[in-house]
C-alpha positions as CSV (number, residue, x, y, z in Angstrom):
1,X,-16.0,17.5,77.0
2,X,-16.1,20.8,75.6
3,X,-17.2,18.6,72.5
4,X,-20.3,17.7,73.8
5,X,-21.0,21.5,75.5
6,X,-20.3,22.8,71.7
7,X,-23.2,20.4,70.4
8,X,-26.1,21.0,72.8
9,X,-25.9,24.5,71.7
10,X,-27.0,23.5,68.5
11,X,-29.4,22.4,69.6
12,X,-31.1,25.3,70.6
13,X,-33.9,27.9,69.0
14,X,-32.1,31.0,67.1
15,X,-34.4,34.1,67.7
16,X,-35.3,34.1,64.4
17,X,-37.3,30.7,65.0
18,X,-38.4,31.3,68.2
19,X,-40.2,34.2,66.5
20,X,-41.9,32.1,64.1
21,X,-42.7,29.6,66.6
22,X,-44.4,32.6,68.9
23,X,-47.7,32.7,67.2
24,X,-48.4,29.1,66.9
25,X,-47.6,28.6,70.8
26,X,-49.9,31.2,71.7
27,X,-53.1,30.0,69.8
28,X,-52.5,26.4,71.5
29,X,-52.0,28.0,74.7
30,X,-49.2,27.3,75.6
31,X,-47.7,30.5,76.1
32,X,-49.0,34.3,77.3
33,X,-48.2,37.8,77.6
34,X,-47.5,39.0,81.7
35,X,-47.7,42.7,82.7
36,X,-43.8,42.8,83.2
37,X,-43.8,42.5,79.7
38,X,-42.5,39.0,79.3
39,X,-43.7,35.6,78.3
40,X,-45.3,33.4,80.6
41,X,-45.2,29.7,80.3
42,X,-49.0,28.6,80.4
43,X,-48.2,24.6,79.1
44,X,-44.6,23.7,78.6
45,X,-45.0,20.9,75.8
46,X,-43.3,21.4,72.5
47,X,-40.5,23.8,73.0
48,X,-42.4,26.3,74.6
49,X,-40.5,27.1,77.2
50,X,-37.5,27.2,74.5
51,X,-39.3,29.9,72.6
52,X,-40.1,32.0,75.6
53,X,-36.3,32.1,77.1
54,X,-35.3,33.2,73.6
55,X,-37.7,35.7,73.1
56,X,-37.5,36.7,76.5
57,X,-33.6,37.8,77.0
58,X,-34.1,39.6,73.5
59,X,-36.9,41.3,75.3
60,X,-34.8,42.2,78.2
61,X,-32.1,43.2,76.2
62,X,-34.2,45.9,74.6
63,X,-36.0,47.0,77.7
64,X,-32.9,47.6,79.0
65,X,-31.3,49.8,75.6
66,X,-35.0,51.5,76.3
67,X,-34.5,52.3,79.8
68,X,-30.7,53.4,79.6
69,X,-31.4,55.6,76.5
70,X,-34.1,57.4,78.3
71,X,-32.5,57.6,81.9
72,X,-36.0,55.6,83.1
73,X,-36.0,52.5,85.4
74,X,-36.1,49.0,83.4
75,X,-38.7,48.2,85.7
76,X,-40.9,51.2,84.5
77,X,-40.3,49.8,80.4
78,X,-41.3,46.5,81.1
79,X,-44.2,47.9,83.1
80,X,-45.1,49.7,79.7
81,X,-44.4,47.1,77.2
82,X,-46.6,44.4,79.0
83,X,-49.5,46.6,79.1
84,X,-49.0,47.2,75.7
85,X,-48.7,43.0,74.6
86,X,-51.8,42.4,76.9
87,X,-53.4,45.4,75.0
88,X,-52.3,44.1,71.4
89,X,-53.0,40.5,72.5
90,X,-55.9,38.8,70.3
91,X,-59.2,37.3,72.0
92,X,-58.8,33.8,72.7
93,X,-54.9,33.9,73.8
94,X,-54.0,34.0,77.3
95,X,-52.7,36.9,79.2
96,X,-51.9,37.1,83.1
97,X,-54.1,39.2,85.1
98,X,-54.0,39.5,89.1
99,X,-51.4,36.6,88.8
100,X,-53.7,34.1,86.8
101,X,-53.9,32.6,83.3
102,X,-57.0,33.9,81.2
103,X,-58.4,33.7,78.0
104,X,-58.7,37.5,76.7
């Protein structure tokens, strides 16, 4: 048992290749930046949804180094953070505004 739990975990994205997977996801659209200052899944094909939970809790992790360091809430970081993604975000990859999916 703990044979097979110790092989799916190879299985999964390090961080490092989630990263480089990032840009490629978000030119096909399959994943955007949200104004809590995660990733959204748009389409979950490929591994997606994969690259956004990895890149996601190291997201949290810093948002919350941010927000203890400063003595600020961690929801007042990931406020700031997504409105800067959406802001760095190229035209023609999706962000989430007013709770939808659109092409900036």
């Amino acid at each position: 048992m703990l044979l097979l739990l110790g092989s799916g975990a190879a299985w999964a994205l390090s961080l490092n290749e989630a990263m480089s997977a990032l840009p490629a996801a978000k030119e096909a659209g399959q994943l955007g930046e949200q104004p809590d200052g995660y990733l959204g899944v748009i389409k979950a094909s490929g591994n997606a949804s994969e690259v956004a939970q990895q890149i996601n809790a190291a997201r949290k992790e810093e948002y919350q180094r941010v927000a203890r360091d400063n003595g600020i809430a961690l929801k007042d970081v990931e406020t700031i953070a997504g409105q800067k993604a959406i802001d760095r975000t190229p035209a023609g990859q999706y962000i989430k505004v007013n709770g939808g999916w659109v092409k900036k």
